[in-house]
C-alpha positions in Angstrom: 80.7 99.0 107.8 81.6 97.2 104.8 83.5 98.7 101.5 83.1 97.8 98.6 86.7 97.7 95.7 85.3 97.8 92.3 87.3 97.2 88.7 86.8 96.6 85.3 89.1 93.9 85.5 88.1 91.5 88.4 85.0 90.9 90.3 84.0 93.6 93.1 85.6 93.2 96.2 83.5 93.4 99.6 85.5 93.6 103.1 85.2 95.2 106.0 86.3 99.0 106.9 89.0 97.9 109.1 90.8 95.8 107.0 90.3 97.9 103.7 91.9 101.0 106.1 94.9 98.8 106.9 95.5 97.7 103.3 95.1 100.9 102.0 97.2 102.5 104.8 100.1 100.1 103.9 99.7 101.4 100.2 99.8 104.8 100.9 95.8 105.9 100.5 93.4 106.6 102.9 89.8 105.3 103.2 87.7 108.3 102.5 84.0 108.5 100.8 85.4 107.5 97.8 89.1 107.3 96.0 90.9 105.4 93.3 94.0 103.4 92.9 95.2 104.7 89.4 96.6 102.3 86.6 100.0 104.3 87.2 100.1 103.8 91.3 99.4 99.8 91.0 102.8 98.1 90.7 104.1 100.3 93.5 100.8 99.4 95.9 101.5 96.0 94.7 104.7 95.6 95.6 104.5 97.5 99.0 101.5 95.1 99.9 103.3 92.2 99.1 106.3 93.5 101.3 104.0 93.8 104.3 102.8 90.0 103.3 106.2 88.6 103.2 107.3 90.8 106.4 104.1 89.6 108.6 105.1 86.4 107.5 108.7 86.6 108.7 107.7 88.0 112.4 104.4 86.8 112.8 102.4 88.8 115.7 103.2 88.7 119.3 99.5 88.9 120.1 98.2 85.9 117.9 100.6 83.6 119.6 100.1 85.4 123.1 96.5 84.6 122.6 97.1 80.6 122.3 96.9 79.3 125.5 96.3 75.5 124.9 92.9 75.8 126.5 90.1 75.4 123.7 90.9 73.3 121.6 88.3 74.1 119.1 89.4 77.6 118.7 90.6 78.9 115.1 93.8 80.3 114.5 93.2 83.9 113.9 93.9 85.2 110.0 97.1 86.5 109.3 98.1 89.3 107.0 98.5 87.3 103.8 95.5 85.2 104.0 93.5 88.7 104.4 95.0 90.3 101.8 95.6 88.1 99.1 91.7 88.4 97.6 92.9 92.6 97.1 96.1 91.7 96.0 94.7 89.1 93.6 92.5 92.3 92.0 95.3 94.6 91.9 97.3 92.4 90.1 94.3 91.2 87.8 93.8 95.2 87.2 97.6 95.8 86.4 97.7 93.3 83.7 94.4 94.6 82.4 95.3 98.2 82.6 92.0 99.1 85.1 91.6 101.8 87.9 90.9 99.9 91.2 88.0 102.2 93.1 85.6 102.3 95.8 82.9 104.0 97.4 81.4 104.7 93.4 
């Protein structure tokens, strides 16, 4: 299922549910029918995803580098959380300095 992040300031946002439910969860909100990420909550949803950014950076995942086994080598190395995140944290920031609601599911 895809969801689709909507603001005035930035272009909308389409990714899937699993990753909007993870960036969401690091933020605080949960991925219901429909919700909103007010002005007022965006530099403190900013700042905690970049946190989880920085931190995924510092100790990247067991599992990714688990999963490397020197075998294939035409097989991608898998996404981690910055590169996922970035295009929502791009938005947030664009609707911080713009003063926009970030929403979804409207």
């Amino acid at each position: 299922m895809l969801i689709t992040f909507k603001s005035h300031a930035a272009q909308d946002l389409i990714m899937m549910k699993d990753l909007a439910m993870t960036l969401l969860g690091i933020i605080g909100k949960r991925l219901g029918e429909r919700g909103v990420i007010t002005v007022e909550e965006l530099p403190t949803a900013i700042h905690k995803l970049e946190a989880a950014v920085a931190d995924a950076k510092a100790h990247p995942a067991s599992s990714a580098v688990e999963a490397d086994t020197g075998n294939d080598e035409d097989e991608e190395e898998p996404l981690h959380l910055g590169q996922r995140a970035y295009p929502f944290l791009d938005m947030l920031r664009a609707s911080q300095r713009e003063g926009a609601n970030v929403m979804w599911g409207v």
